[in-house]
Each structure stands twice: as C-alpha cells, then as structure tokens.
C-alpha positions in Angstrom: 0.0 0.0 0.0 1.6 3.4 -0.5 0.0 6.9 1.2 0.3 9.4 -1.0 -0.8 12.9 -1.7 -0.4 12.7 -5.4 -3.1 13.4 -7.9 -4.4 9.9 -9.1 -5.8 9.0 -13.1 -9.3 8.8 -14.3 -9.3 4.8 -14.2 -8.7 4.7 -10.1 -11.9 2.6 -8.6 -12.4 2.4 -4.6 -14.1 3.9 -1.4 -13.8 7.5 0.4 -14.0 6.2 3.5 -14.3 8.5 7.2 -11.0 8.2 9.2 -10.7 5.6 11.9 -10.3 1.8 12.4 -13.4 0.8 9.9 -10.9 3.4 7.1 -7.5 1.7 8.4 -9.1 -1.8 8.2 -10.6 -1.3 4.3 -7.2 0.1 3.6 -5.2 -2.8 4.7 -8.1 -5.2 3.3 -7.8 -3.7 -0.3 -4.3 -4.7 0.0 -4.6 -8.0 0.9 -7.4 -8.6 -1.3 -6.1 -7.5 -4.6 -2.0 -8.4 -4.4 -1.9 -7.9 -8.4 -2.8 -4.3 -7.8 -0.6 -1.3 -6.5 -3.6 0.1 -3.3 -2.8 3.7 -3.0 -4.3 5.3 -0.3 -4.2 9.0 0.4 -4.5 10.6 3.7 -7.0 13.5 3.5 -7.1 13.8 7.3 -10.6 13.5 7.8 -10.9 10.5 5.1 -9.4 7.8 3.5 -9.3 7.2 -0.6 -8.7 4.1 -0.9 -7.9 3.3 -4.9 -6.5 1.1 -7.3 -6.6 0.7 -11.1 -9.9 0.0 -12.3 -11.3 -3.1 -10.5 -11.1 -3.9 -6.8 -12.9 -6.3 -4.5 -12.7 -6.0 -0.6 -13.7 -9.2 1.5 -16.2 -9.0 4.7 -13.6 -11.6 6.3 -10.3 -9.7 5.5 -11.8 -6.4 7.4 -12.8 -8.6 10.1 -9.3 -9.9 10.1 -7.8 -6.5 10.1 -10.0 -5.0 12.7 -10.2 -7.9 14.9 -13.8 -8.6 15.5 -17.0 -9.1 13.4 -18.1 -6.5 10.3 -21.2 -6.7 8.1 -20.8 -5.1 4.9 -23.5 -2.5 5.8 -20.7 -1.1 8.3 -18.6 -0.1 5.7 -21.8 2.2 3.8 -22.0 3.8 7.3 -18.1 4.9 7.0 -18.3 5.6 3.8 -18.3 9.2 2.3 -18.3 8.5 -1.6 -16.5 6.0 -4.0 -15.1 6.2 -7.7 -16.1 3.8 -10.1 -19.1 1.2 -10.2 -20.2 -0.4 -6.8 -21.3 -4.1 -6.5 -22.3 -5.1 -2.9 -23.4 -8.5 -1.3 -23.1 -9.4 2.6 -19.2 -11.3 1.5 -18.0 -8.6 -0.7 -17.6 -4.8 -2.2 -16.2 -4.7 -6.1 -15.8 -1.1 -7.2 -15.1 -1.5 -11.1 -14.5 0.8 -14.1 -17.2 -0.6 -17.0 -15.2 1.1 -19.8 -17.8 -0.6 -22.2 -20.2 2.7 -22.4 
C-alpha cells in the first residue's frame, strides 16, 4: 500500500471512506485482497481514498481480520463518504469496477 498525496488517473476505482479503524481496516483489506494491484491510499485527514486501477474487491472476512472482530458489509456504507467507479455489494464482498464498455 503506498500513502500518498499525489493526484491519481481517471481509471482509479475504490471507497472514500471516514477516518478511523473501519478506514484503516478497508485500507489494509484492499491490500490483501487484490496483491496484483498497487492500493494507494491518500490521507485527507478526515478521510481515506482508498484506490486502485480499475477493479477492486474488498472481502467481509479480511476487514474482520484486520480489525479484529466481526463486520457486516453495511458497516462499511455507514463509513463511507463517496466511492469512484461502479459499486457491486453482497453481505461477503464490495467490487468497485471501471465498466469502460459505455
């Protein structure tokens, strides 16, 4: 994962998520759930984007992992302020996605 202030592209998918542990857990999550990807996540103080290049899934089970006690899915809405790309949401998963097609 690299935290960074730099200005990211226009095919960067992912959640804006509300600083704290639920932010800190999604970001280390998006790490371990897509290792193909570089996760860049840049520090806005008061939020979190979390990004990669044009898909990315995040787990219910790798939060839970990373924070240490049980999630549901419906959590992460609550934290979240926006997100770029497409959103696709069961009660296992969150894929953000870039549907270049249109």
């Amino acid at each position: 994962m690299s935290i960074s202030g730099d200005k990211v592209n226009n095919n960067m998918v992912g959640p804006i998520v509300r600083s704290g542990e639920v932010a800190l857990a999604v970001a280390e999550a998006a790490e371990i759930d897509n290792p193909d990807k570089e996760v860049i996540v840049l520090d806005q103080t008061a939020y979190l984007r979390i990004y990669c290049n044009q898909k990315m899934i995040i787990k219910r089970e790798t939060i839970e992992e990373c924070l240490g006690k049980k999630f549901e899915m419906r959590e992460l809405e609550i934290n979240m302020a926006s997100f770029a790309g497409q959103i696709m949401q069961t009660s296992d998963d969150v894929k953000f996605y870039l549907d270049i097609t249109k």
